[in-house]
C-alpha positions as CSV (number, residue, x, y, z in Angstrom):
1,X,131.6,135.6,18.1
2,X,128.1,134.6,17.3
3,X,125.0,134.2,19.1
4,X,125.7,130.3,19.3
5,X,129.3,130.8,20.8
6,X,127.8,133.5,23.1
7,X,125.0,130.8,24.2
8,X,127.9,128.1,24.6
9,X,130.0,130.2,26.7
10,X,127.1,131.3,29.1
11,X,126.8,129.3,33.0
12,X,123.7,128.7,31.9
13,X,124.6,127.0,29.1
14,X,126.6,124.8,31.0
15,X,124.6,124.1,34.4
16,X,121.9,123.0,31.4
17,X,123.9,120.4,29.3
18,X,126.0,119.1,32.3
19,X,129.2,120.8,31.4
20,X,129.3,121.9,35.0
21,X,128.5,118.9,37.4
22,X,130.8,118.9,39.8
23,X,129.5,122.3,41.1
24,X,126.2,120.4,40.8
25,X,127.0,118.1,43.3
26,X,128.9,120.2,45.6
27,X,125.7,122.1,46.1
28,X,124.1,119.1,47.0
29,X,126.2,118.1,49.7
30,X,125.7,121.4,51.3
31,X,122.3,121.3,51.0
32,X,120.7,120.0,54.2
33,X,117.1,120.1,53.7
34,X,115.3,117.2,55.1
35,X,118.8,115.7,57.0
36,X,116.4,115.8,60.5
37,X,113.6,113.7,58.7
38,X,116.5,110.8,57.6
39,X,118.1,110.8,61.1
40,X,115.3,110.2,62.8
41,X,113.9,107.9,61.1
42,X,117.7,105.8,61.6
43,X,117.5,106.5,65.1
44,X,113.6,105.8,65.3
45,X,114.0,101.7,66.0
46,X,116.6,102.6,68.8
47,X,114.4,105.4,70.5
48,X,111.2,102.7,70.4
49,X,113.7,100.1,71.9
50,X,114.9,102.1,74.2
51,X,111.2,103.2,75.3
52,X,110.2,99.8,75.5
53,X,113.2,98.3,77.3
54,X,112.6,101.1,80.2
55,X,108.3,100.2,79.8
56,X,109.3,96.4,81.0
57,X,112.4,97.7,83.8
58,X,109.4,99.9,85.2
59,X,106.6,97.1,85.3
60,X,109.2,94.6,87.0
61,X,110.1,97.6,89.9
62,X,105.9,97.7,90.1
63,X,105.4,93.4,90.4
64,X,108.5,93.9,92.7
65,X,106.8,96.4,95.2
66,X,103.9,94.8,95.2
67,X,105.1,91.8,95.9
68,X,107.0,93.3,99.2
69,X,103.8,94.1,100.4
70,X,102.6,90.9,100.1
71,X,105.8,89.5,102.0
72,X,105.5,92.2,104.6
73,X,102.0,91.4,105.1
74,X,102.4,87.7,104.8
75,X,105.4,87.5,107.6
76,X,103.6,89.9,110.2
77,X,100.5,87.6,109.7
78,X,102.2,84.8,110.5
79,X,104.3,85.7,112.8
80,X,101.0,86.6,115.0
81,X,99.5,83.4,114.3
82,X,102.7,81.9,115.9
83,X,102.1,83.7,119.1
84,X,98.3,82.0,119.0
85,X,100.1,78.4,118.1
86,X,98.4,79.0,114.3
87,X,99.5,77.3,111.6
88,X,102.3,80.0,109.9
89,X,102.3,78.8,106.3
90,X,98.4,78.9,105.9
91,X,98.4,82.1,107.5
92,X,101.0,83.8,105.0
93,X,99.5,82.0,102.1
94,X,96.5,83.3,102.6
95,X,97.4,86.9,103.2
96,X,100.2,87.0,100.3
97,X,96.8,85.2,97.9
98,X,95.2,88.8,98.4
99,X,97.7,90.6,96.5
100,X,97.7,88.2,93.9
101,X,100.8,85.5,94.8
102,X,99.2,82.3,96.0
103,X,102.0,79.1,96.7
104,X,102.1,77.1,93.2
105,X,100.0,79.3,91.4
106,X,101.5,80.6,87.8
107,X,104.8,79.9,89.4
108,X,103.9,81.4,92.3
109,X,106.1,80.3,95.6
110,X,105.6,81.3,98.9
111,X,108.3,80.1,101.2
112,X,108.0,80.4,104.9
113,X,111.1,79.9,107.5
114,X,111.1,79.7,111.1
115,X,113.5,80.6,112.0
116,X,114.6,82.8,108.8
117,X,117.4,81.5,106.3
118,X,119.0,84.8,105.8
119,X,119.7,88.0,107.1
120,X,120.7,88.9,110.7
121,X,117.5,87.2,112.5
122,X,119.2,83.3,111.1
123,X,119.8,81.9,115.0
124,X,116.0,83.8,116.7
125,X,113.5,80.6,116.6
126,X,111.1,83.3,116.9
127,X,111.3,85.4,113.9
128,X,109.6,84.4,111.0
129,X,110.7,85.2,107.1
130,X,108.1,85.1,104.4
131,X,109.6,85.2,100.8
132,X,107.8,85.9,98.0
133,X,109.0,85.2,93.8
134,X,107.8,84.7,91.0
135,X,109.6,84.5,87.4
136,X,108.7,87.0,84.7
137,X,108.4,86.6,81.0
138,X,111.0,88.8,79.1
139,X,109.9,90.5,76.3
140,X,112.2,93.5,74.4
141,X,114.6,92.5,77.1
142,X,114.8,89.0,75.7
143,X,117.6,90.8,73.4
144,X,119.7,90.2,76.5
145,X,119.2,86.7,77.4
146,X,116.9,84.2,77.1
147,X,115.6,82.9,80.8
148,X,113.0,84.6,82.8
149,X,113.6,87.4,85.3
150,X,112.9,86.3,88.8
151,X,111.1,88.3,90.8
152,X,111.8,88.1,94.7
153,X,110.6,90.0,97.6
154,X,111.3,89.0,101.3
155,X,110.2,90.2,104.8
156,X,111.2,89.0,108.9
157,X,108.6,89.7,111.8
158,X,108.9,88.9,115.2
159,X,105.8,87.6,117.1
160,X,105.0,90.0,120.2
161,X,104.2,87.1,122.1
162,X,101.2,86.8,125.1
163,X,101.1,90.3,126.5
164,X,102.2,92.6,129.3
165,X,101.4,92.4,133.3
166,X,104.4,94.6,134.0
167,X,105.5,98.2,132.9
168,X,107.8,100.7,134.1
169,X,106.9,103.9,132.5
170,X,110.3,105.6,133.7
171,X,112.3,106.8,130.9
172,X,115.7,107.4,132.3
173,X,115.2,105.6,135.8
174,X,118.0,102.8,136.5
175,X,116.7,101.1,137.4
176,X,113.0,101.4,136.5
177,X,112.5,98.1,137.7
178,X,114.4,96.3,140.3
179,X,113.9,92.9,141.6
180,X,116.7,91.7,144.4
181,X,117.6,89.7,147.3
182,X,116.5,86.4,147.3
183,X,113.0,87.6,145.6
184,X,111.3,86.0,142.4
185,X,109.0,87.4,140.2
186,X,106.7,84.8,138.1
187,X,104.8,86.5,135.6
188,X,102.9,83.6,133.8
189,X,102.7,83.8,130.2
190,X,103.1,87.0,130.0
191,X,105.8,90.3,129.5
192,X,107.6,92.3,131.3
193,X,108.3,95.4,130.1
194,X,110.3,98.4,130.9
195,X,110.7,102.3,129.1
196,X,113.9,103.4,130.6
197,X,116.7,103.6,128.3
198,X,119.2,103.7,130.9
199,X,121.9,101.0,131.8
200,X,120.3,99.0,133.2
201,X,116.5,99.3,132.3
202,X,116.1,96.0,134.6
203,X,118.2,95.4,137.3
204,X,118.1,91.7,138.5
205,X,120.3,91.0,141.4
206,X,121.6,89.1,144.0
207,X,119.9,85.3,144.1
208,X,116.8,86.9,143.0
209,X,115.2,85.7,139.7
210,X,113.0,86.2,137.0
211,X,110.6,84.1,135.2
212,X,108.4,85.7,132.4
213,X,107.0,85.1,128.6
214,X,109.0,87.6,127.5
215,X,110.8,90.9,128.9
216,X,111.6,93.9,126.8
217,X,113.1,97.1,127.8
218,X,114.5,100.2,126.4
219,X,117.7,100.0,127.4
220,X,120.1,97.2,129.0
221,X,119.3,94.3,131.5
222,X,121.9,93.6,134.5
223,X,121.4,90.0,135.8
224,X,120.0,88.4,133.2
225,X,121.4,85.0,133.5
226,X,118.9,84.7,136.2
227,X,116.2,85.8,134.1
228,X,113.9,82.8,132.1
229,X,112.1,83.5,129.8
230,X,110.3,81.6,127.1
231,X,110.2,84.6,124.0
232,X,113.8,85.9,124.6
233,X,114.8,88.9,126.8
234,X,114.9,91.9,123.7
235,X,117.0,95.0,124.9
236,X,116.6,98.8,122.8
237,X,113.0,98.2,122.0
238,X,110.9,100.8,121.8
239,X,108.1,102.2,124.3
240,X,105.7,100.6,125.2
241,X,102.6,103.3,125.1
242,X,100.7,103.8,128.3
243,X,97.4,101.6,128.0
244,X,95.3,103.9,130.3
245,X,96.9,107.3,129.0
246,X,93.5,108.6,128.1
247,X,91.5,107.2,131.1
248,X,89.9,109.2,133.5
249,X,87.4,108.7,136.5
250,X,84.3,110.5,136.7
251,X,84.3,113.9,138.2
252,X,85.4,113.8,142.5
253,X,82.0,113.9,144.9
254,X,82.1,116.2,148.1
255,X,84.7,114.4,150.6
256,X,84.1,113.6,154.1
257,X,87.4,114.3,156.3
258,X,86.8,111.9,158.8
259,X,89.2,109.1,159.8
260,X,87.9,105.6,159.5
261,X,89.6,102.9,161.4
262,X,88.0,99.2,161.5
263,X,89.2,96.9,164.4
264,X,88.9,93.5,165.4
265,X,85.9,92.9,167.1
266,X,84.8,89.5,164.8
267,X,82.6,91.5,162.6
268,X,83.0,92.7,159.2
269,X,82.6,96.9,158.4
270,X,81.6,98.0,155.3
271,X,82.4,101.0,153.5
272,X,80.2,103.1,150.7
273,X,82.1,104.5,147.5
274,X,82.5,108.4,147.3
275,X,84.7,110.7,148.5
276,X,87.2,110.1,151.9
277,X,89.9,112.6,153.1
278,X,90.9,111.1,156.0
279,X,92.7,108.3,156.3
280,X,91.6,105.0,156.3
281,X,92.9,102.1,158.4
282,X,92.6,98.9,159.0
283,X,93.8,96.9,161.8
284,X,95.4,93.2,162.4
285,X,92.6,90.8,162.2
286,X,89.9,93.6,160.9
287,X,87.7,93.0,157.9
288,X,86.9,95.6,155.8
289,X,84.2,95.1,153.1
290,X,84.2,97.6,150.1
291,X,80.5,98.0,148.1
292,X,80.3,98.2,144.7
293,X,81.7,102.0,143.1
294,X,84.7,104.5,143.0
295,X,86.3,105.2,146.3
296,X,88.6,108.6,145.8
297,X,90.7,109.0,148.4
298,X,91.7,113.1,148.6
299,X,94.8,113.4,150.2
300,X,94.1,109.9,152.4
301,X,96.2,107.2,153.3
302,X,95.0,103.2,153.1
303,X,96.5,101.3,155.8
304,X,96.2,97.8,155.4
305,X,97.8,96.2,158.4
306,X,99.4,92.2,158.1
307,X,96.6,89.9,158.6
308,X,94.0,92.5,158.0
309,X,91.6,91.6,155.6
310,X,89.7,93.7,152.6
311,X,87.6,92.8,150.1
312,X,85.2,94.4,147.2
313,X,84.0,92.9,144.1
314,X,83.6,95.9,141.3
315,X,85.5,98.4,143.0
316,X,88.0,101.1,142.1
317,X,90.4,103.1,144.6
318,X,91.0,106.3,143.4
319,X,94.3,108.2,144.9
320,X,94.4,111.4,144.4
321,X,95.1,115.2,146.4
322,X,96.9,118.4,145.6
323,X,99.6,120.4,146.5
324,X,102.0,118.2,149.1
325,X,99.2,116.6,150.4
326,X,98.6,112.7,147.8
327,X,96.7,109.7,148.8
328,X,99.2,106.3,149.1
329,X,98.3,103.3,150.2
330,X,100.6,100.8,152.0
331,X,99.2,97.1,152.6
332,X,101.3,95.2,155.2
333,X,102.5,91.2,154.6
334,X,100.5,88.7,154.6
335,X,97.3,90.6,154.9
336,X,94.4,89.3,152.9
337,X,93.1,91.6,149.8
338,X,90.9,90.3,147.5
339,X,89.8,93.5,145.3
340,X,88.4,92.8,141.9
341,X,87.8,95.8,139.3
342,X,84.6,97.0,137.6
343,X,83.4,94.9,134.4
344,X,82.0,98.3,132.8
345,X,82.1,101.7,133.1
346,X,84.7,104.8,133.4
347,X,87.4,102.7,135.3
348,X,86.2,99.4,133.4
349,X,89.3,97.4,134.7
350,X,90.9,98.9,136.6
351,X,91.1,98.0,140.4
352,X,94.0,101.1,141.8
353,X,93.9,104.3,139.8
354,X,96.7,106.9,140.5
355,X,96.8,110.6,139.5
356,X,99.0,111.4,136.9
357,X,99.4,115.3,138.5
358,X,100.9,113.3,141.9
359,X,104.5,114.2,142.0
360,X,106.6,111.4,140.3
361,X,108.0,109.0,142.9
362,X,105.3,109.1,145.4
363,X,105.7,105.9,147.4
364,X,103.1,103.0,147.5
365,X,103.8,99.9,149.3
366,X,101.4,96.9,148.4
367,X,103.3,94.0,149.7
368,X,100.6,91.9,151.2
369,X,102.0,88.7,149.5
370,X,100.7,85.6,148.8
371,X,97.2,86.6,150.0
372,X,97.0,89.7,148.5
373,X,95.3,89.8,144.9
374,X,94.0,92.4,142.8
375,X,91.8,91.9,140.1
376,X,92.3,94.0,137.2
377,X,94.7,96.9,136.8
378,X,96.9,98.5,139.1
379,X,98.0,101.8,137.8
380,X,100.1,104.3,139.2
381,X,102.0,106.4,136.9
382,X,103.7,108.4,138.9
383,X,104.6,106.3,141.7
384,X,107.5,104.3,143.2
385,X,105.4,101.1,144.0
386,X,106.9,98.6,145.6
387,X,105.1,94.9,145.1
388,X,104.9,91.9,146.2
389,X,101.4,89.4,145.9
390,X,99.3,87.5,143.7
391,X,98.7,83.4,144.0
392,X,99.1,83.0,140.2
393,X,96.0,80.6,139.8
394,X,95.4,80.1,136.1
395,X,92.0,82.3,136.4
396,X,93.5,85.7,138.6
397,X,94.0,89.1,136.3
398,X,96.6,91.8,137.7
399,X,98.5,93.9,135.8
400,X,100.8,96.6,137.1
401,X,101.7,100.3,135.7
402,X,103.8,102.4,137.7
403,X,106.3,105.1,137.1
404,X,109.1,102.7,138.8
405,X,109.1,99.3,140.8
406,X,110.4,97.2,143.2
407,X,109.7,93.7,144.0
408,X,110.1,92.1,146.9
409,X,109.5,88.6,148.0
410,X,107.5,86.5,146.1
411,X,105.4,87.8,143.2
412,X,103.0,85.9,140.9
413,X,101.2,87.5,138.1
414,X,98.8,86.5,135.4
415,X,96.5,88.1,132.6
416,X,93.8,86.0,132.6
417,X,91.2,89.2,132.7
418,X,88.4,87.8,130.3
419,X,86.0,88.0,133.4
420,X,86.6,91.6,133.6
421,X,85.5,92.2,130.5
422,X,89.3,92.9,129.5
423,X,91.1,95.5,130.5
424,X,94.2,97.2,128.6
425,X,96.7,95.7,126.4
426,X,99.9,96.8,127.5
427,X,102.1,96.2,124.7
428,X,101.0,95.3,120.8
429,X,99.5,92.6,120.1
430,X,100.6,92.2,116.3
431,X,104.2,91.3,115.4
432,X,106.8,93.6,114.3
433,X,108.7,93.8,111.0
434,X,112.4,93.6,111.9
435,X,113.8,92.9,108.1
C-alpha cells in the first residue's frame, strides 16, 4: 500500500472529506454546550408574563386594602354622624375622598345604606354599610378577558347612640341591675348599661318598666318586652370601661369624730367641707346647707330623713373608712336633695364619690324620689345602691356608677351636664364596626 492508500484509510482522512458524518452528527447531539442559554431564552416571554401577571394581582390586593380602609372609615364616620342627626352620605363621602375614592370621581362610587343591603345587620335601621368600588384597567391580564376588574370593599357600623346615665360594673352579678314591682325607670335619651355576663345581666320584672335610648349589657336581659327603647336593647356587648377608674380625691384632712345632727327648728345649718367621722343626720323638716368643697366622710353615716332637706352647689361627698368600719349614706322618700357637683377641680363632676377599697356590696340607699336630684355623678363602685329620684327636666345631669343596682319607684334620669363643665362619658361615643 502506498502513502496515498495509507492517507485514505486513516480517521482522519475521513472525519476531513466527510466520509464519516454520521459520527459527526451523533457528536453533535450529545454535545450540550449552550442548551441553558436556548431554554431560557424559550421560557424568557413566559417568566416576564408570569412576573407581570403576579405585578398587577399584587397592585389590585393593595387598591383593595386601601379601599377597606376607606369603607371602614367611611361607615364608622357616618354612622356617628347618625347618632348627631348628620347627614350620612356627606359624612362618608367626605372621609372615603381622603384616601383617594370620592362618589363619581374616575368611576368612583360610594354607596351608603341605612339600613345595610347585605350581610347579617339587613333588618337593624341602625347600622349603617358604606361600600366602596371602583373598576380597574387590565393590562397583561387582559390575556384573560377583556372588561375591567372591579374593585369592591364594604364596611357596617353601628352608631353608639346618646350616651350612658346608668352602669352596673358587676361582672358576674344576676342581676347587676334589677328594676321590679310596679317601678319605672326613664332614662331620657340616654343608655343603660350593664357588665355582667350572667343570665340575666338586667332583670326587668313584674309590671315594672323601662324606658331608655338604648340599653346594652354583657349578657342576657329578662323582661324585656317591658323595656322601650329607641336604639335597640343589644345583649353580649362588651364592657363598658369605668369612666372615673383613674379619679381620685385630694389627700383626706384631719377628721373630727363628732356627731352632727340638724333638727327642725325653722332655720337652715350649714356645714364646712373637710373631714367628719361621726355620723351625720338630718331630721324631718331640717335643712341642711353644704358650702362649697369635699366633704369625706371616714367611717360616717349620712342620714337623710323623708322631708328633710339638703342642699350644696359645688360639692362632693366623699365615703370612705377602713377595716369594717365604711361611710354609707341612706336618704329617706320624698326628702328634698338638691346637690350639684364641682365645675373644676380633682372631683370635677362628680357629686357622690365612693372608695373603691370598700368591700363590694356595701349598701347605699338614696331613694329620696321625686325631690331628690343630684347634679353630676354618682359613683360608687363597690356598692349595692339602691335608687330612686331625679325630676327629669330637660336641663338636670345625674349619672349613676355602682357595683350593682336596684331601682325602686319612680326614677328619671338625664345627661344634660354641659353646666358642669361635663363630666365622664360612660360608654364610647364613636360607632362600632360590626361587619
Amino acid at each position: 500500500m502506498d502513502i496515498r492508500q495509507t492517507l485514505r484509510a486513516s480517521p482522519l482522512h475521513r472525519k476531513f472529506t466527510g466520509h464519516d458524518t454520521s459520527g459527526t452528527f451523533r457528536q453533535f447531539v450529545r454535545d450540550q454546550s449552550g442548551s441553558y442559554v436556548i431554554i431560557s431564552a424559550l421560557l424568557m416571554p413566559v417568566l416576564v408574563g408570569t412576573a407581570g401577571l403576579g405585578t398587577e394581582v399584587g397592585w389590585w390586593y393593595y387598591k383593595h386594602k386601601n379601599m377597606q380602609s376607606a369603607a371602614d372609615s367611611g361607615a364608622v364616620s357616618a354612622a356617628t354622624a347618625a347618632s348627631a342627626g348628620g347627614d350620612i352620605l356627606a359624612e362618608a363621602d367626605a372621609v372615603t375622598a381622603n384616601y383617594g375614592y370620592s362618589n363619581s370621581v374616575n368611576n368612583v362610587t360610594v354607596a351608603v345604606n341605612n339600613p345595610p343591603k347585605a350581610g347579617s345587620h339587613t333588618s337593624d335601621l341602625q347600622a349603617i354599610e358604606v361600600v366602596v368600588s371602583q373598576p380597574q384597567q387590565r393590562l397583561l391580564s387582559a390575556l384573560f378577558g377583556s372588561d375591567p376588574v372591579l374593585i369592591t370593599a364594604r364596611a357596617v357600623a353601628l352608631p353608639n347612640s346618646g350616651t350612658g346615665c346608668v352602669l352596673a360594673l358587676n361582672s358576674s352579678a344576676s342581676p347587676a341591675v334589677n328594676v321590679s314591682g310596679g317601678n319605672q325607670l326613664n332614662l331620657i335619651k340616654c343608655n343603660l348599661y350593664s357588665n355582667s355576663g350572667a343570665s340575666p345581666s338586667l332583670n326587668v320584672a313584674g309590671s315594672a318598666t323601662v324606658s331608655a335610648n338604648q340599653v346594652g349589657v354583657v349578657g342576657d336581659v329578662s323582661g324585656a318586652s317591658s323595656i322601650t327603647t329607641t336604639n335597640g336593647v343589644k345583649t353580649h356587648v362588651q364592657p363598658i370601661a369605668d369612666p372615673y377608674a383613674n379619679v381620685l380625691p385630694p389627700s383626706e384632712p384631719s377628721c373630727t369624730n363628732a356627731k352632727i345632727t340638724v333638727n327642725s327648728n325653722g332655720k337652715t345649718s350649714s356645714l364646712d367641707p373637710g373631714c367628719y367621722s361621726g355620723s351625720i343626720t338630718v331630721n324631718a323638716g331640717a335643712t341642711l346647707n353644704l358650702n362649697p368643697g369635699i366633704y369625706y366622710l371616714d367611717g360616717a353615716n349620712l342620714s337623710v330623713a323623708g322631708n328633710a332637706t339638703i342642699t350644696g352647689t359645688g360639692v362632693t361627698l366623699v365615703f370612705t373608712g377602713s377595716g369594717s368600719d365604711w361611710g354609707t349614706a341612706s336618704i329617706g322618700s320624698n326628702a328634698n336633695i338638691n346637690l350639684t357637683a364641682p365645675t373644676s377641680g380633682s372631683t370635677q363632676g362628680i357629686v357622690i364619690y365612693g372608695d373603691r377599697k370598700m368591700p363590694a356590696g356595701t349598701a347605699f340607699n338614696l331613694t329620696g324620689g321625686s325631690t331628690q336630684n343630684f347634679g353630676g355623678a354618682i359613683y360608687l363602685p363597690k356598692a349595692n345602691l339602691s335608687f330612686s329620684g331625679g325630676n327629669g327636666t330637660s336641663t338636670s345631669c345625674t349619672k349613676i356608677i355602682a357595683d350593682t343596682l336596684t331601682f325602686t319607684g319612680t326614677s328619671n334620669l338625664q345627661v344634660d351636664c354641659s353646666a358642669l363643665g361635663g363630666t365622664a362619658t360612660i360608654g364610647s361615643q364613636t360607632a362600632q364596626l360590626v361587619e
